[in-house]
C-alpha positions as CSV (number, residue, x, y, z in Angstrom):
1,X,6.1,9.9,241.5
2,X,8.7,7.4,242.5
3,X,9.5,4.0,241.9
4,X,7.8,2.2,245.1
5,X,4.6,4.4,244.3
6,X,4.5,3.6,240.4
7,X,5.0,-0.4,241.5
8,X,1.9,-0.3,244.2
9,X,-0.2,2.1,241.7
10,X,0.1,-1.1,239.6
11,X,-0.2,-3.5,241.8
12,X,-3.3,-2.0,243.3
13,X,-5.1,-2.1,240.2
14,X,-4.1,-5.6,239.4
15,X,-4.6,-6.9,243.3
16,X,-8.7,-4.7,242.8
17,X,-9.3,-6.6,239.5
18,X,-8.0,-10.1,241.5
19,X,-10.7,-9.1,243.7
20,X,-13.3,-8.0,241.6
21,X,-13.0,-11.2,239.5
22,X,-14.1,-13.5,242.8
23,X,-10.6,-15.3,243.2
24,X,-11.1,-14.7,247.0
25,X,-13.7,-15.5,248.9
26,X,-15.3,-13.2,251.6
27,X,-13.7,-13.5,254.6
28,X,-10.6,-15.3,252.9
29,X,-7.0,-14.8,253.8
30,X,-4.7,-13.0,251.6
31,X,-1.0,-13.5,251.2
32,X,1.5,-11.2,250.4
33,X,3.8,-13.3,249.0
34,X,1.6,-15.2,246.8
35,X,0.4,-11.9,245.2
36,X,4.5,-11.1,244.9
37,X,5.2,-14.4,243.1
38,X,2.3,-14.2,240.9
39,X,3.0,-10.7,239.7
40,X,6.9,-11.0,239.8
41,X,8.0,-8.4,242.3
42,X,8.8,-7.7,245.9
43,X,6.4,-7.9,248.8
44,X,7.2,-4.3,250.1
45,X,5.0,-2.8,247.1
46,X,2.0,-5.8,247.3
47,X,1.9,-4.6,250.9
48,X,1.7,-0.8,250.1
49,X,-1.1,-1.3,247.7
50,X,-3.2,-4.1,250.2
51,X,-2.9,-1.1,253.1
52,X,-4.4,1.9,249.9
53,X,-6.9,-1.1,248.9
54,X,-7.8,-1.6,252.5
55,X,-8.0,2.7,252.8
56,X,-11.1,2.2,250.1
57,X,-12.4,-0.5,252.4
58,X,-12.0,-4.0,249.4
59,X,-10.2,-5.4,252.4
60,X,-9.6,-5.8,255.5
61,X,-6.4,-5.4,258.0
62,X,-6.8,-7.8,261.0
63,X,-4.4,-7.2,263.3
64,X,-2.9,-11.1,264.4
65,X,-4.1,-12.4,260.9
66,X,-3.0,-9.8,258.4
67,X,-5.1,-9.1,255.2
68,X,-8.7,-10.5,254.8
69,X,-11.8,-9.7,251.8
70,X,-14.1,-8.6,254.0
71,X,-16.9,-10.5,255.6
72,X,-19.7,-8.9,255.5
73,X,-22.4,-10.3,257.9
74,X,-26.5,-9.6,257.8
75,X,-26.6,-5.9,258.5
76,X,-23.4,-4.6,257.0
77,X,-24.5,-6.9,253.5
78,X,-28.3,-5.0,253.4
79,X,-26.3,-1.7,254.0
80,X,-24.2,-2.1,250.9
81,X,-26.7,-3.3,248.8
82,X,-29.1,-0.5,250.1
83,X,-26.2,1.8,249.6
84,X,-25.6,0.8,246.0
85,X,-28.9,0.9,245.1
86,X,-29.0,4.4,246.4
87,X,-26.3,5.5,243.8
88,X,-27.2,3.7,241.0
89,X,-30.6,5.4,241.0
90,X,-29.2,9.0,241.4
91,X,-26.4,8.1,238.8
92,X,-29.4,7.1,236.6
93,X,-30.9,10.5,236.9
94,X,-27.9,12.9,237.0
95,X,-27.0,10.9,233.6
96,X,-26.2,13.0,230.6
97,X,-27.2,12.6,227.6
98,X,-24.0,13.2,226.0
99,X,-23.2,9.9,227.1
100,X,-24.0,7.3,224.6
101,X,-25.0,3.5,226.1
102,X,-22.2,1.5,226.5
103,X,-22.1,-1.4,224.5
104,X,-22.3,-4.3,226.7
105,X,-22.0,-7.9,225.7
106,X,-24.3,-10.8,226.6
107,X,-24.4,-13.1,229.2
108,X,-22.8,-16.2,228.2
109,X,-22.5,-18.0,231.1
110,X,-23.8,-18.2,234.6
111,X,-20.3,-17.5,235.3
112,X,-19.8,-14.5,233.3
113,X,-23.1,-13.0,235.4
114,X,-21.4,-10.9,237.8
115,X,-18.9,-10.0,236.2
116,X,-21.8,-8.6,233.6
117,X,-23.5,-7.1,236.6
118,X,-20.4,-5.2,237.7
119,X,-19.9,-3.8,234.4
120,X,-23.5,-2.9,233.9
121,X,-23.6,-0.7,237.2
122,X,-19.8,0.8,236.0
123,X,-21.1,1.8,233.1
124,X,-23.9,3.6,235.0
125,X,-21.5,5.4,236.7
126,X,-19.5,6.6,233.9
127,X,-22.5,8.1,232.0
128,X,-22.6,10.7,235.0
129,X,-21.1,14.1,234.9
130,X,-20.6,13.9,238.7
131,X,-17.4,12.9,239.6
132,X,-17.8,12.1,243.4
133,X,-21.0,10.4,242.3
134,X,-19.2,8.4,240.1
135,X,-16.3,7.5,242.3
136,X,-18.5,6.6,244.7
137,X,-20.9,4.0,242.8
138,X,-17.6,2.2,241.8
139,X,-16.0,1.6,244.7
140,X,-19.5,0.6,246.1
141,X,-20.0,-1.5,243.3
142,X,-16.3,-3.6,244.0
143,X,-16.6,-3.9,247.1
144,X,-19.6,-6.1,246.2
145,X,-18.2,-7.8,243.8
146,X,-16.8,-10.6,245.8
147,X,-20.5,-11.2,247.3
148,X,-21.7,-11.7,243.6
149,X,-19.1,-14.2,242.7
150,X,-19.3,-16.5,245.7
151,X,-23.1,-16.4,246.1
152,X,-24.0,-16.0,242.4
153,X,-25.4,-20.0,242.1
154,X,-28.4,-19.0,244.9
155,X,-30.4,-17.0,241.7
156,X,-31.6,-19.8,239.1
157,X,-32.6,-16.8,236.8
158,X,-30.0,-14.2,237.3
159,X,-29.5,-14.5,233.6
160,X,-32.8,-13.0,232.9
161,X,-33.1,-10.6,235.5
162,X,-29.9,-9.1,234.2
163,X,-30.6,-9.1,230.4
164,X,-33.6,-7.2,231.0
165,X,-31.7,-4.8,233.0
166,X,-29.2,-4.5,230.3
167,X,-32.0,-4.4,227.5
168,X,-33.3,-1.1,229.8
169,X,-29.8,0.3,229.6
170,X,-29.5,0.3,226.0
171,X,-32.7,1.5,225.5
172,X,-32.3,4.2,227.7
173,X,-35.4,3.4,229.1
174,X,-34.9,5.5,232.6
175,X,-38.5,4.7,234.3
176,X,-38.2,0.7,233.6
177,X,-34.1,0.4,234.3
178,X,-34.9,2.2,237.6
179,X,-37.7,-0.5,238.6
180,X,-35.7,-2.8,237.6
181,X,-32.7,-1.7,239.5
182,X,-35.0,-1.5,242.6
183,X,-36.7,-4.8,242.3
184,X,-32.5,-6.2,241.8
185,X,-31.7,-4.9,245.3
186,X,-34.7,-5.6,246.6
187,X,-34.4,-9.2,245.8
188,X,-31.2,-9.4,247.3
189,X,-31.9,-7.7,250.8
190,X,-34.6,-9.9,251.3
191,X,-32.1,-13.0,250.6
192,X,-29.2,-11.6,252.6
193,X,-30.0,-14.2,255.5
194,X,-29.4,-16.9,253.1
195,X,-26.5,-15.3,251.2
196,X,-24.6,-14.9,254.8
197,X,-25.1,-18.5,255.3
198,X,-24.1,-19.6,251.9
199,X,-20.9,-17.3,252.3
200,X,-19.9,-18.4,255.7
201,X,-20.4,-22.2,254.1
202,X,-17.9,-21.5,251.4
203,X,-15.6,-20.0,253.5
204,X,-15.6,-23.1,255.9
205,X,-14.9,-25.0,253.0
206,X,-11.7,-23.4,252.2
207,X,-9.8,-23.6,255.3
């Protein structure tokens, strides 16, 4: 592998965990040359690694305003959340047993929640034997993590809701952490009017 392709194999990871930790907003602008400053290096390689992270569908190439976190409006939103839910429920059943629970830490802060949530359905994913199923949940499971960040104030008891989840996980209690799971995305389509709203607010406010 050669230089250029180390650098963006880097730089992808670092750009995915930018994005995974809410710095951008959906439907925000991102810049190159900021991401070049901030990690010390040319903006040939940010670009390479924007165009792979845009090939797994984080972002977004518009073609007169260069590279965007997607926006994801009413019907795209319930899609990924249906889509998610949809993997996390196989991934529960196609988990092995040879995979202890990961130990996950508590909940903090309301900020820390979706960051907690992310790692919750990750470890999910790892605990399966099925590669594609694995690769799968995760790159469903960033590509909502920019939606949990900016929206994550609309749920007054997301705390709960995700201890419970997490208590489930630990337990290995499959029946429960799958109702649970449902009732999670179930909760969230139904709000995905008011999420769209509340994203498209936020976004205002930035430009």
């Amino acid at each position: 592998m050669n230089a250029m392709h180390t650098k963006s194999a880097f730089l992808f990871e670092r750009i995915r965990r930018v994005l995974r930790e809410g710095r951008y907003l959906p439907g925000q602008h991102i810049e190159p040359l900021a991401l070049a400053r901030e990690f010390k290096t040319s903006v040939t390689p940010v670009r390479y690694a924007l165009h792979q992270l845009a090939g797994a569908d984080l972002i977004e190439i518009h073609p007169r305003g260069g590279f965007h976190v997607p926006m994801l409006f009413e019907s795209a939103l319930e899609g990924r959340y249906a889509w998610l839910e949809r993997l996390l429920l196989d991934a529960i059943d196609r988990g092995s047993a040879a995979h202890p629970a990961a130990e996950l830490p508590a909940v903090p802060e309301p900020t820390a929640i979706p960051d907690a949530a992310w790692a919750l359905f990750n470890a999910i994913a790892d605990a399966t034997d099925y590669e594609e199923l694995c690769t799968a949940l995760k790159r469903a499971n960033d590509q909502l993590a920019p939606v949990r960040h900016a929206k994550h104030a609309l749920l007054d008891d997301a705390h709960d809701e995700l201890s419970a989840l997490y208590r489930h996980w630990a337990a290995r209690d499959v029946s429960s952490l799958k109702a649970g799971i449902r009732a999670y995305h179930e909760r969230r389509i139904a709000m995905v009017p008011r999420i769209v709203s509340h994203l498209s607010q936020k976004r205002a406010s930035v430009h």
